[in-house]
C-alpha positions in Angstrom: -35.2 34.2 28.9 -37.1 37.0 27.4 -37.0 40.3 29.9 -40.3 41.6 30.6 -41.4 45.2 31.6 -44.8 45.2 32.4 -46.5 48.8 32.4 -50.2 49.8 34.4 -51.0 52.6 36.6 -53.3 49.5 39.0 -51.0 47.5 40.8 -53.7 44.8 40.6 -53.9 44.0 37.2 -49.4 44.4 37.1 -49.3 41.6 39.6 -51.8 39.7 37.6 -49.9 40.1 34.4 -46.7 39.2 36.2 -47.9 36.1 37.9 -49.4 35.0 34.1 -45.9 35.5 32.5 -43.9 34.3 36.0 -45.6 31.2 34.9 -44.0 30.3 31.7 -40.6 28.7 31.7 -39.2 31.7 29.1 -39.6 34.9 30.7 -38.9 36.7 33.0 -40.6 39.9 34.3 -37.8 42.1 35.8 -39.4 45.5 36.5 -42.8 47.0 36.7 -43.8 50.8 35.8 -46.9 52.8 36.6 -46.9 55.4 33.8 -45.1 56.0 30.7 -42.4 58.1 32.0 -41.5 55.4 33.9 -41.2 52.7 31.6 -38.8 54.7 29.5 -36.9 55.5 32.1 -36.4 51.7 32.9 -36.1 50.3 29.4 -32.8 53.2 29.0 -31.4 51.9 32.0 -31.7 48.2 31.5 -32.0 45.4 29.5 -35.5 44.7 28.1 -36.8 42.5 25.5 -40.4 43.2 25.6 -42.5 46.2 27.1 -45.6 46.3 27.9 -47.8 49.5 28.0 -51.5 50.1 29.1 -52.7 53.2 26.8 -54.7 55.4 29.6 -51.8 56.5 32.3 -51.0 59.4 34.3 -47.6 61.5 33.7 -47.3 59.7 30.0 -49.8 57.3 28.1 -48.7 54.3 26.7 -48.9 56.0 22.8 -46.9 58.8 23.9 -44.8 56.1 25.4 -44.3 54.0 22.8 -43.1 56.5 20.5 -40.1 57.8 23.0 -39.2 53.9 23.2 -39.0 53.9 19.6 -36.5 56.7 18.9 -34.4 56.1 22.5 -34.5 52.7 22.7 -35.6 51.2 19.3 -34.2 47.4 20.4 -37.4 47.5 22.9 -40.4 45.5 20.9 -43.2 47.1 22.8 -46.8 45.7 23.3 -50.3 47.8 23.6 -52.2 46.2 26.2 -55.5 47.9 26.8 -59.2 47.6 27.5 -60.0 50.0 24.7 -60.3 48.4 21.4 -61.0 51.7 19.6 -59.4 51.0 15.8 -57.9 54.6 16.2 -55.7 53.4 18.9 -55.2 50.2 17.3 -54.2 52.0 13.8 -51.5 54.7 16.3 -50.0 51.8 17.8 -48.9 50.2 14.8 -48.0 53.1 12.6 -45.9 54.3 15.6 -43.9 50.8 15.9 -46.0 48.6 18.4 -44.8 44.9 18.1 -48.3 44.4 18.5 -52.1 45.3 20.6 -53.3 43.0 23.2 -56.7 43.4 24.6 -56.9 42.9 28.5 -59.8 40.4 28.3 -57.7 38.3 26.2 -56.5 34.6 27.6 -53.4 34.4 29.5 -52.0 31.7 26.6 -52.9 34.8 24.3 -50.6 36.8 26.1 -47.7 34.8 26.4 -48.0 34.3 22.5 -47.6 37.5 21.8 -45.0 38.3 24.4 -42.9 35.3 22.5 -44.2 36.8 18.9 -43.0 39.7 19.9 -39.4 38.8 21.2 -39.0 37.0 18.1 -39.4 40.4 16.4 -41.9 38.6 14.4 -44.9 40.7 12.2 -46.9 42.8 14.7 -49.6 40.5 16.5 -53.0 41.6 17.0 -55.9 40.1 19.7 -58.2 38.6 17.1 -60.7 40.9 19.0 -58.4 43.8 17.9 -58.1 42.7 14.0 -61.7 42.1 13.8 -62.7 45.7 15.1 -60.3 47.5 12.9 -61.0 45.4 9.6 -64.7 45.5 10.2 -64.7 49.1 11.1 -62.2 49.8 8.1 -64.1 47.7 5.6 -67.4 49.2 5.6 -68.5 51.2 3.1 -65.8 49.9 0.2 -66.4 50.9 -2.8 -66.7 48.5 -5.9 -63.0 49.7 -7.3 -61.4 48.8 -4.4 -63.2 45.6 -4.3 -61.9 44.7 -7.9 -58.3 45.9 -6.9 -58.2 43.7 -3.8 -59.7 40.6 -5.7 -56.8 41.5 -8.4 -54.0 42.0 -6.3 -55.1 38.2 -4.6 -55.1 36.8 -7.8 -51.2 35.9 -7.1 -52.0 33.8 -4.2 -52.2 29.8 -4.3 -55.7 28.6 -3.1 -54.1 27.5 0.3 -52.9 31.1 0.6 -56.2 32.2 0.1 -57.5 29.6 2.7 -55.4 31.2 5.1 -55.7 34.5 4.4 -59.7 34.1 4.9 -58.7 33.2 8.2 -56.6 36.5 8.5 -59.7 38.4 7.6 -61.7 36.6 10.3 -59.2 37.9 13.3 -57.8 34.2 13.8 -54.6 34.1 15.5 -51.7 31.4 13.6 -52.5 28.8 16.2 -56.2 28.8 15.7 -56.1 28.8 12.1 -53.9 26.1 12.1 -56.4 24.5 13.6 -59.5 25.0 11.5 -57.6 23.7 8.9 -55.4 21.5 9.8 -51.8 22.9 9.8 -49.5 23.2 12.7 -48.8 27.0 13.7 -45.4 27.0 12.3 -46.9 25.8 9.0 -49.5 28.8 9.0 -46.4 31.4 10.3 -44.6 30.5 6.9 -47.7 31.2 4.8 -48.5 34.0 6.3 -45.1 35.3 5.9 -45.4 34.4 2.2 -48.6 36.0 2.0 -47.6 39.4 3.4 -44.6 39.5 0.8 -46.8 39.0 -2.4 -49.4 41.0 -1.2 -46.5 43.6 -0.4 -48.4 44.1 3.6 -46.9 45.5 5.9 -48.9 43.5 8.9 -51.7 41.0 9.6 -54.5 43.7 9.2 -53.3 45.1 6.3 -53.7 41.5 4.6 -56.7 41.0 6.5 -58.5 43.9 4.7 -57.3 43.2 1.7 -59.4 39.6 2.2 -62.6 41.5 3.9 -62.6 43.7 0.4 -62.4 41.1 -2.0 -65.2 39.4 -0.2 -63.3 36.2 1.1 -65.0 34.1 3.9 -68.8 36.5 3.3 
């Protein structure tokens, strides 16, 4: 079972969360926090796989948050989940150790995916809404250099890493890529993870730039 902690100063939209991942047959949600402080406090105290945060609390926002999970309790894969899709909070989270960003308009499948991605301690999973914002917002205005490095650095790739990587750059998630071209989500998982290792990315988005600057799928 994975443990759950599931982080919101509105007790509405915890028990909603909770009954969404009560649902599946996998987790479990054993504790609820309403700030930051809170969910530190809880994740020190007892066993938890996954935490997620809302970014806008009282006491201690999710950011703040996060990074005290990471240096008390580093074994704690912690999840952003937000109605603010600003790239600079999307950028924080994952250059302070998010196992991902979740947008709270997202589907309830969508956040049981990323609840399992992220127990799996898999790359860091974005909502496509998320990757789409930060690579459209980061991609504007490239300059022709960094076009040409991009395109070089993809020269590597096989054309069905390309293929998927286009589908990177669009936001898709690995299940609905699979989809669009015909490849079950486990299939897409390994090329991705192939993908991120020639390219030498860190994450999804850092890939997915790298496709919006050499001009795949425009």
């Amino acid at each position: 079972m994975i443990r759950v902690l599931v982080t919101d100063d509105e007790p509405l939209i915890r028990a909603g969360i909770r009954m969404i991942l009560s649902s599946a047959d996998d987790m479990e949600v054993v504790a609820e926090a309403a700030n930051g402080r809170e969910a530190v406090d809880i994740a020190r105290s007892q066993r938890v796989d996954v935490a997620l945060l809302d970014i806008q609390m009282p006491v201690m926002d999710g950011l703040t948050a996060l990074a005290e999970l990471r240096r008390s309790a580093p074994e704690v894969r912690v999840l952003i989940l937000t109605t603010f899709g600003e790239r600079q909070n999307v950028l924080r989270a994952l250059g302070a150790g998010s196992a991902g960003f979740l947008l709270k308009d997202s589907a309830p499948a969508e956040l049981m995916r990323a609840v399992r991605a992220a127990a799996a301690a898999g790359e860091a999973y974005l909502s496509p809404g998320a990757t789409r914002h930060v690579v459209d917002s980061l991609a504007s205005g490239g300059t022709a250099d960094r076009a040409e490095r991009a395109r070089r650095r993809l020269e590597k790739l096989t054309v069905r890493e390309r293929d998927v990587l286009t589908l990177l750059g669009e936001g898709l998630s690995n299940a609905d890529a699979g989809q669009r071209i015909h490849m079950s989500e486990a299939t897409v998982k390994t090329y991705v993870s192939r993908i991120l290792a020639k390219l030498e990315c860190d994450n999804r988005v850092q890939a997915a730039l790298l496709a919006r600057d050499a001009g795949l799928g425009t």
